[in-house]
C-alpha positions in Angstrom: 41.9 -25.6 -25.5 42.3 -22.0 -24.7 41.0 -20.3 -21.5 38.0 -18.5 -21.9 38.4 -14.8 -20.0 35.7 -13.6 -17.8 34.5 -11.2 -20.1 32.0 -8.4 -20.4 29.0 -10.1 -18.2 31.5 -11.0 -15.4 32.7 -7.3 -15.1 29.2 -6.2 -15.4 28.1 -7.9 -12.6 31.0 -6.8 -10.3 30.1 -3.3 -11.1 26.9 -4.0 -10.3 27.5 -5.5 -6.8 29.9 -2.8 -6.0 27.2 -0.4 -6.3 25.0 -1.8 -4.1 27.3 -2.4 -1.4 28.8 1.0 -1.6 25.6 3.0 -2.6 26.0 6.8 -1.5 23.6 7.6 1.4 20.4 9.5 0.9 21.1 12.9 0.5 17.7 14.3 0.4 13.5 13.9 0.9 13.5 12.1 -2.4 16.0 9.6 -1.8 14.4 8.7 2.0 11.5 7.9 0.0 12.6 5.8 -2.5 15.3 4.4 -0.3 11.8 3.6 2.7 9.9 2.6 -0.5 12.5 -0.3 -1.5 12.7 -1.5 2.1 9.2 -1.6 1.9 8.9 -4.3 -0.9 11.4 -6.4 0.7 9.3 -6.9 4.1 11.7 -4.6 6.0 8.9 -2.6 7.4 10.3 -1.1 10.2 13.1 0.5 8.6 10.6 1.9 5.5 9.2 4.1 8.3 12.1 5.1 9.8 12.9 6.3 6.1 9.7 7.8 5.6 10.2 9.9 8.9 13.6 11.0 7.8 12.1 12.4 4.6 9.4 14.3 6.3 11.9 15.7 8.6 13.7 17.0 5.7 10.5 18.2 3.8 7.4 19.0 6.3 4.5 18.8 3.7 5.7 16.1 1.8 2.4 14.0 1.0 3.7 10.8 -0.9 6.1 10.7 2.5 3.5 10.9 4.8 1.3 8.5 2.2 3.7 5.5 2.1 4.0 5.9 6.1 0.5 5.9 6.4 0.4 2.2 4.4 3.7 1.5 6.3 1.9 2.0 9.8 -1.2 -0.1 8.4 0.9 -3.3 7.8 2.4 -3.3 10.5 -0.8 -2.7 12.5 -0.2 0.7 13.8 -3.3 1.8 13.4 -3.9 5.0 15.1 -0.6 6.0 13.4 -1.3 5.0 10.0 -4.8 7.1 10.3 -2.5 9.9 11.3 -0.2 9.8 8.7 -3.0 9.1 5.9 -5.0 12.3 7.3 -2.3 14.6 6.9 -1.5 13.2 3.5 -5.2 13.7 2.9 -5.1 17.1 4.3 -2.2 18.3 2.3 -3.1 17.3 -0.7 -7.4 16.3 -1.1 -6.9 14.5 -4.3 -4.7 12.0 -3.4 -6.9 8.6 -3.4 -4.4 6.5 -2.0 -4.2 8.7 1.6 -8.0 7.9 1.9 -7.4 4.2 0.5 -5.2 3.7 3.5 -7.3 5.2 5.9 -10.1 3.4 4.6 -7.6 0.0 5.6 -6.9 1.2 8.8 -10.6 2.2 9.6 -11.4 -1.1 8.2 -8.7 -3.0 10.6 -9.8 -0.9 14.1 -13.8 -2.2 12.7 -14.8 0.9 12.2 -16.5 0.3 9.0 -18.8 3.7 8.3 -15.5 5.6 8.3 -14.0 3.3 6.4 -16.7 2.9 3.3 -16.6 6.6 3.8 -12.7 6.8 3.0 -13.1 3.7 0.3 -15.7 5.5 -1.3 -14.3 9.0 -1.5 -10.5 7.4 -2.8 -13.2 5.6 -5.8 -14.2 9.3 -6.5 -11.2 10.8 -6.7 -9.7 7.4 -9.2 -12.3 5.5 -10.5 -9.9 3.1 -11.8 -8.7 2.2 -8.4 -9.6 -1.3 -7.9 -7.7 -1.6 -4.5 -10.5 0.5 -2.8 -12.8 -1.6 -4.2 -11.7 -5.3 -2.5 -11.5 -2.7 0.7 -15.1 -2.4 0.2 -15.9 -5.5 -0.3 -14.1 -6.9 2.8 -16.1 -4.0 4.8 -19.0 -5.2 3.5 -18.1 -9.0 4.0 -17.4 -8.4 7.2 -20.8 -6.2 7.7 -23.0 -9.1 6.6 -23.6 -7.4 2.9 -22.7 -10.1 0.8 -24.1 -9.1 -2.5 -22.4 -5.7 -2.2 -19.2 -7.9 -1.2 -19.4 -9.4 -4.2 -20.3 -6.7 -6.4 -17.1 -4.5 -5.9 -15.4 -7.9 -5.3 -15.5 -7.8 -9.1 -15.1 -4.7 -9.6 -11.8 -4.8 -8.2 -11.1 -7.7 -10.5 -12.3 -5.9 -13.5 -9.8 -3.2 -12.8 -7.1 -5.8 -12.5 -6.9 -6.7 -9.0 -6.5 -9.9 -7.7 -8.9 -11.5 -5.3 -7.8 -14.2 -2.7 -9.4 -17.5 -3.3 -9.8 -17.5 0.3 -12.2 -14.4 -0.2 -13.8 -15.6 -2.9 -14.5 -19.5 -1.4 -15.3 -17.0 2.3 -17.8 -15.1 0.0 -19.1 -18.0 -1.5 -20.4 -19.9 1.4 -21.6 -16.8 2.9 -24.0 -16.4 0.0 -25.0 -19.9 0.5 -26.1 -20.0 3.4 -29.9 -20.3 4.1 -31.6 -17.2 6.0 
């Protein structure tokens, strides 16, 4: 029986690998970006902003920088430095809905809520197929005692393509439930 050689999908993989391993370095804003924006999606928050930082050191005004480091600052709970970040990003450029989607988040997180239906509100304005903002306002107006409206943009945001937790939806449920 003759050997079968590694073959095409064997080397392909090797090249693979080796690029990964020995990946050239960001060179510029861009690449910080992208390179913060991968870290990001594998959980690796701390080094996203250190990434995102980089990239706005190299470029001043660079609003999807100072965006992603606004969301970056939110998960991690950094609040008063995600609100930063998401105002300059909103101040550099007015239309961008996700700057005032994350400061609606980190409004939302530090309970203040009229800032933050103001921010959810004005990134549904400037998209009105961002559903995100949406579940934003309904968790604002869960938490405010508005359970109709809760549910209302609740579904909204599902129309659009979001997808609600169950724990929401059973939260919301029994809310509405409940007498008085």
């Amino acid at each position: 029986m003759p050997r079968k050689a590694f073959g095409f999908p064997f080397l392909s993989i090797l090249i693979f690998i080796a690029a990964c391993v020995y990946a050239p370095p960001p060179r510029g804003a861009e690449d910080h970006l992208l390179l913060g924006e991968f870290l990001g999606r594998m959980g690796r928050i701390d080094e996203a902003i250190v990434e995102f930082e980089r990239a706005i050191e190299m470029r001043p005004n660079y609003v999807a920088a100072y965006t992603s480091l606004g969301a970056a600052f939110g998960q991690k709970g950094m609040i008063d430095q995600s609100i930063s970040a998401s105002k300059k990003a909103a101040e550099l450029d007015p239309r961008n809905a996700t700057a005032y989607y994350n400061l609606g988040n980190a409004f939302g997180k530090e309970g203040n809520y009229e800032e933050a239906f103001a921010a959810f509100f004005k990134a549904i304005e400037l998209d009105p197929g961002y559903a995100e903002p949406h579940y934003g306002l309904a968790v604002c107006y869960y938490a405010t005692g508005h359970y109709e409206l809760a549910t209302e943009h609740a579904d909204k945001a599902e129309e659009l393509g979001f997808k609600i937790p169950r724990r929401f939806r059973r939260a919301l449920k029994r809310a509405l439930e409940k007498p008085g």
